[in-house]
N, C-alpha and C positions, 0 to 999 in steps of 0.2 A: 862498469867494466872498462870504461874510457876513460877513466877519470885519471886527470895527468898522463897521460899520452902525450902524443906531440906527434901533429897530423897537418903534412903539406899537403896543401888542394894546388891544384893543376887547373886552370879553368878557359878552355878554346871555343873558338867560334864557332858556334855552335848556337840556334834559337835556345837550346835546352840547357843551354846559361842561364836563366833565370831559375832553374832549381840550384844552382849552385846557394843563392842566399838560402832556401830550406834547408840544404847541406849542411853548410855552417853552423846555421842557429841550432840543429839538429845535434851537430861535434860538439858544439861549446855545450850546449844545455847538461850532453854526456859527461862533461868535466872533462873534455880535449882541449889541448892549447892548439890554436888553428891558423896556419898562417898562409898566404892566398900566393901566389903567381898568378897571373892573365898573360896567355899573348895579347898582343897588338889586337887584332879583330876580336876578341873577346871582349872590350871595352866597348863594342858597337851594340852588344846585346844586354851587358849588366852593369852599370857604372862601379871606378873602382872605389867610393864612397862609401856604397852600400856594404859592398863587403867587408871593407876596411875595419864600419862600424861595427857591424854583425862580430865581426872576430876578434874586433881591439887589436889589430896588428896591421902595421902597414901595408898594402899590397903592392908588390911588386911588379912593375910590365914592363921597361925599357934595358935590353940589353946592355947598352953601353951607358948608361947611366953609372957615375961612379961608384955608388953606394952598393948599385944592385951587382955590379960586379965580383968587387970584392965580396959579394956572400953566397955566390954562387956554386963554389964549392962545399962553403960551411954546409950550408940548406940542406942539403944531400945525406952530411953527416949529421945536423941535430937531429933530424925527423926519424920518429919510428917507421914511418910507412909514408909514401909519397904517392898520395890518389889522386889521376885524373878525372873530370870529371866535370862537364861532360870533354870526351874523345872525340874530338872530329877526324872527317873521311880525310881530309890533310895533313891534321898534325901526326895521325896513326901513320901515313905513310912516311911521314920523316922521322918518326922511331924506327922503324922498321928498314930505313937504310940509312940511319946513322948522320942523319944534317941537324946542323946545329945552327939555325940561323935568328935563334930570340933567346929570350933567356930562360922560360921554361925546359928548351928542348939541352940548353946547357945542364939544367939544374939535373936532367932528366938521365944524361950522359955522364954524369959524376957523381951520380946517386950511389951511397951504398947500403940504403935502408931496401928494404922489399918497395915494387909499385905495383901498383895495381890501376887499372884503368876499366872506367865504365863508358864504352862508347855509343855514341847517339849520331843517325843519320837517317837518311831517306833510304827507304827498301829496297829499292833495288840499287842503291851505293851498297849498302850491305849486303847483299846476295852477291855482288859483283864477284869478279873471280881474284882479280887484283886485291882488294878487299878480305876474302878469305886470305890468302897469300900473307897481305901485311899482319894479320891477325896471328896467324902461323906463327909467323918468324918473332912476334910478341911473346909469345908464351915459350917457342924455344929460348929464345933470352933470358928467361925465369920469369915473368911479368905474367899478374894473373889479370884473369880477365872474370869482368861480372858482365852474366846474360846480358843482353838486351831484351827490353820487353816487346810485345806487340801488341799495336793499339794505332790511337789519330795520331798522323804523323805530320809535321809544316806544310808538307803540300798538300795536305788535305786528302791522301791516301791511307787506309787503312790495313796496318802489315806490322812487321819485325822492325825492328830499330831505333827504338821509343828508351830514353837512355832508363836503368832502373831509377827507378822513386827512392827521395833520398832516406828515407826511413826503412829501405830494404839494401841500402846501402850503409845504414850504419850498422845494419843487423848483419849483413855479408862481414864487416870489421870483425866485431864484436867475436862473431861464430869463429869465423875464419883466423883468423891472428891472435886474439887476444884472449882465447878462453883456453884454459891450459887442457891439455890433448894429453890426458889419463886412461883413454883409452884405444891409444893410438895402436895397431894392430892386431886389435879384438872384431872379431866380429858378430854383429847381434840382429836377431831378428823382431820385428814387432807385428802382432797380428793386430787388426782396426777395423770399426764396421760390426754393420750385422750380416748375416747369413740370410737368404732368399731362399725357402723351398718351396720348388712347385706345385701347386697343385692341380695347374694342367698352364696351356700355353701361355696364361694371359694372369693369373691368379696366382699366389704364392702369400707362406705364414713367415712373418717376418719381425722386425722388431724398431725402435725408434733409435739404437744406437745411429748417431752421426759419422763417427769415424775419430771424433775434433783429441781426445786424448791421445789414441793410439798416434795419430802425424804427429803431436807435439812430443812423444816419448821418443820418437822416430828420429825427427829432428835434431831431439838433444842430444841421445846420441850421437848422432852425427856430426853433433859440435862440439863433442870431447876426444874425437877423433876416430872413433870404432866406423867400419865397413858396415854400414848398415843396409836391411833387406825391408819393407815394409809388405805385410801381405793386406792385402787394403780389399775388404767385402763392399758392397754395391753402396756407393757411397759420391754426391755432387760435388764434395769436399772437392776446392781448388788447389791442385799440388805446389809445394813453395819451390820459389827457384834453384832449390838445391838439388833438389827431386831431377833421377835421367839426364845426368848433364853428359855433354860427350863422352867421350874416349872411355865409357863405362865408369866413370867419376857422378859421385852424387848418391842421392839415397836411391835403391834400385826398386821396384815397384814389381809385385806380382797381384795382378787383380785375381780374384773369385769370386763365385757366389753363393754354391751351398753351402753347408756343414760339412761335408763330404771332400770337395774340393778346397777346404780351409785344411781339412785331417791333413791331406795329400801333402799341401804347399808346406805346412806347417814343419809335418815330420822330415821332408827332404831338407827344410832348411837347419834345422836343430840339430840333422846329423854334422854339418861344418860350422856350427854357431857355438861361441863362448856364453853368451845368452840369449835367453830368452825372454819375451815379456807377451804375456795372453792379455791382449787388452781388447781383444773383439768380443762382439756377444753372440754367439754362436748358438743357433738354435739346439737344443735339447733333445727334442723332437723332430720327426721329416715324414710324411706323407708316405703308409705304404706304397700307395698305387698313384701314378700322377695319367692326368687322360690325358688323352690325346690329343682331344678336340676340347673348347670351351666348354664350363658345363654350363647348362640350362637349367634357368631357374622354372622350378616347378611347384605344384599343389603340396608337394612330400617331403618330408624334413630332411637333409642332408646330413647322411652321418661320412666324417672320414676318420679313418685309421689310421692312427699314426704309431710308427717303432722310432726308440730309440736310435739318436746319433753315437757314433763314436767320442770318446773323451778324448776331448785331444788335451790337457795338462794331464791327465790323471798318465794318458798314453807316453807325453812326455817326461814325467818323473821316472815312468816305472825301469827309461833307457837313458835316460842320464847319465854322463860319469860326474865323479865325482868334482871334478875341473870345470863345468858348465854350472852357469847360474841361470835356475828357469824361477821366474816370476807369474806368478797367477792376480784373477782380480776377484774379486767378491763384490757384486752388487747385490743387496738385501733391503727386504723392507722389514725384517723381524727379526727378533734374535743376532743382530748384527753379527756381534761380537765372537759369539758360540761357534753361528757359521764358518766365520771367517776362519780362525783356529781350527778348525774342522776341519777344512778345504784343505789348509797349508799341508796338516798331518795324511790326511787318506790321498793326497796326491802326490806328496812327495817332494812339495815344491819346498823351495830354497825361500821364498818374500809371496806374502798375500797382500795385494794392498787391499782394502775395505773402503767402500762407498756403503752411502745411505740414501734411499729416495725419500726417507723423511726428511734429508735434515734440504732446505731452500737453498735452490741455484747448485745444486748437485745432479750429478746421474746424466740420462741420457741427452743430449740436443742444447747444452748450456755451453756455455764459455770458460766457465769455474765449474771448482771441483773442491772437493772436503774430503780428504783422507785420511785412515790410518794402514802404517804399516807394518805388519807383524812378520818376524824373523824367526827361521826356523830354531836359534840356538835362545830364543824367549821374549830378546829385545824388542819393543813396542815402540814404535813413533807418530803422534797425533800431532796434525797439523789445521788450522785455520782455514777457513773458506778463501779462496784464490783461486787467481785464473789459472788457464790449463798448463799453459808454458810454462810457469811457477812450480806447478804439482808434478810437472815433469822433471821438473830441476831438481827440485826435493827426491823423486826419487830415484833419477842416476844418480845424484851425490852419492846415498844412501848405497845401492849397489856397487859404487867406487870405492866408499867406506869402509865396508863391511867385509869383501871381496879383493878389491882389487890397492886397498891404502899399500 
């Protein structure tokens, strides 16, 4: 997705200069031509050797240096995108009021590719209020800003300001800039997870979904450019940095837990959704009667009684218009096939995708996934065992394709 790009790094003093060589060998490995600036004090933390080599491109650090002059404004212009990185608490505050005293912050003032900056500091530098401030006045300038993480910090504090990992910054690129935005103001919901019902305070029937497909469907939309909603059941899955980000930006997150409060979230979101995708496993079933108190195991056989949940695809086909595309899943261990085609037609859904817990590294708690997906107007599409991010790509293509080409 990088491949032949053309990617200026930015690189300040900063200890978390040494992720910069990950950074690089990370762009180039992508097939980005990568070419370095350093301030001054950035040479004290990464040599410019290292990167030079890494990148096969000179690196740049002396203002007045004749060479570096006269390309100062070029730089600006060859570059698709010009990423700091890491941002230190000084060089931010001299974007953010316009001094140009090295030659990044030259390159940085004459830019007219998009920048982007990943800043790294000590926590309470970043909490500071000044700090917020110059952060502001970055992103009113158009400058986007990737999270900081929080984790071990140089001084040996543990907080916010840990700059992001260069492998979640080549994915911030990739998502963000360079993957074409098809479905740039659709909005789409994704349910994920299993459903918890109780059976008294402590106890509940549940099931082994993880959650790991529904985020990755979630995601990708999200990096084709749709307003996404993810309803996420009881699930340890760690949210990705795009997830809640301020100003209501990011994938937005509605937790639940029963079947019941999946119905709820579900149908409120479907009413303002261009699509839909049921990728959660929503229990079927739910406990007439849930007690009150823990039960007690006893000498006598425990029976409970369970009624039927609500449908929630069968509920959302049957109020669909014809403008929304609702996607269902079929998980089967027999008659796959049969099922599958089943489901699409008695629910009314638009795409069924079909899993198997026969076939290996499929189904619930894995990484990969083995699909086929079936189309309400016949079309069939069978795909290879792959990971999930993969299987997700496959099938918003697939709903861009079909839908939205």
């Amino acid at each position: 997705m990088l491949n032949g790009k053309k990617i200026l790094l930015g690189v300040t003093g900063s200890i978390a200069a040494y992720k910069a060589a990950f950074l690089v060998r990370l762009l180039v490995k992508e097939g980005a031509e990568v070419k370095v600036i350093m301030t001054p004090s950035a040479s004290d933390f990464i040599s410019k050797l290292t990167l030079s080599t890494l990148s096969k491109n000179k690196v740049l650090v002396d203002l007045f240096d004749e060479e570096s002059w006269a390309n100062h404004v070029m730089l600006g212009r060859w570059a698709d995108i010009m990423l700091i990185a890491p941002l230190s608490c000084n060089t931010l505050a001299k974007m953010a009021h316009g001094q140009c005293d090295n030659l990044l912050l030259a390159v940085y003032l004459s830019a007219t590719c998009p920048v982007v900056v990943a800043p790294a500091m000590d926590e309470d530098m970043w909490h500071h209020q000044s700090t917020k401030d110059n952060i502001q006045k970055l992103v009113e300038y158009g400058n986007k800003i990737i999270p900081v993480d929080k984790g071990e910090l140089a001084s040996g504090l543990v907080g916010d300001g840990r700059m992001a990992e260069p492998g979640n910054i080549v994915k911030y690129l990739e998502e963000d800039f360079f993957t074409s935005k098809q479905l740039t103001g659709r909005r789409a919901f994704v349910s994920a997870g299993p459903t918890y019902e109780p059976l008294d305070p402590v106890r509940f029937i549940g099931n082994h979904s993880s959650g790991k497909m529904g985020l990755a469907l979630a995601e990708e939309l999200y990096a084709k450019g749709a307003d996404v909603t993810l309803i996420m059941g009881p699930s340890s899955l760690k949210l990705p940095p795009n997830a809640c980000l301020p100003d209501g930006q990011g994938i937005k997150i509605v937790r639940v837990s029963t079947a019941e409060e999946m119905y709820n979230a579900c149908t409120q979101q479907f009413e303002r959704s261009d699509i839909g995708i049921m990728a959660a496993a929503v229990a079927d079933y739910t406990p007439v009667n849930v007690a009150a108190d823990k039960i007690k195991k006893t000498n006598a056989e425990l029976v409970i009684e369970l009624k039927k949940t609500r449908d929630i695809l069968q509920s959302l086909g049957q109020n669909k218009s014809a403008k929304q595309v609702l996607v269902g899943f079929a998980l089967e261990t027999n008659n796959e096939r049969d099922y599958a085609l089943g489901k699409l037609k008695s629910k009314n859904a638009d795409m069924v995708v079909m899993n198997s817990l026969n076939d290996e590294g499929a189904g619930f708690g894995t990484d990969t996934n083995k699909i086929t997906i079936f189309d309400k107007s016949g079309k069939e599409f069978s795909y290879d065992l792959m990971s999930k991010k993969e299987v997700a790509k496959n099938i918003v293509e697939t709903i861009i394709q079909l839908y939205y080409a």
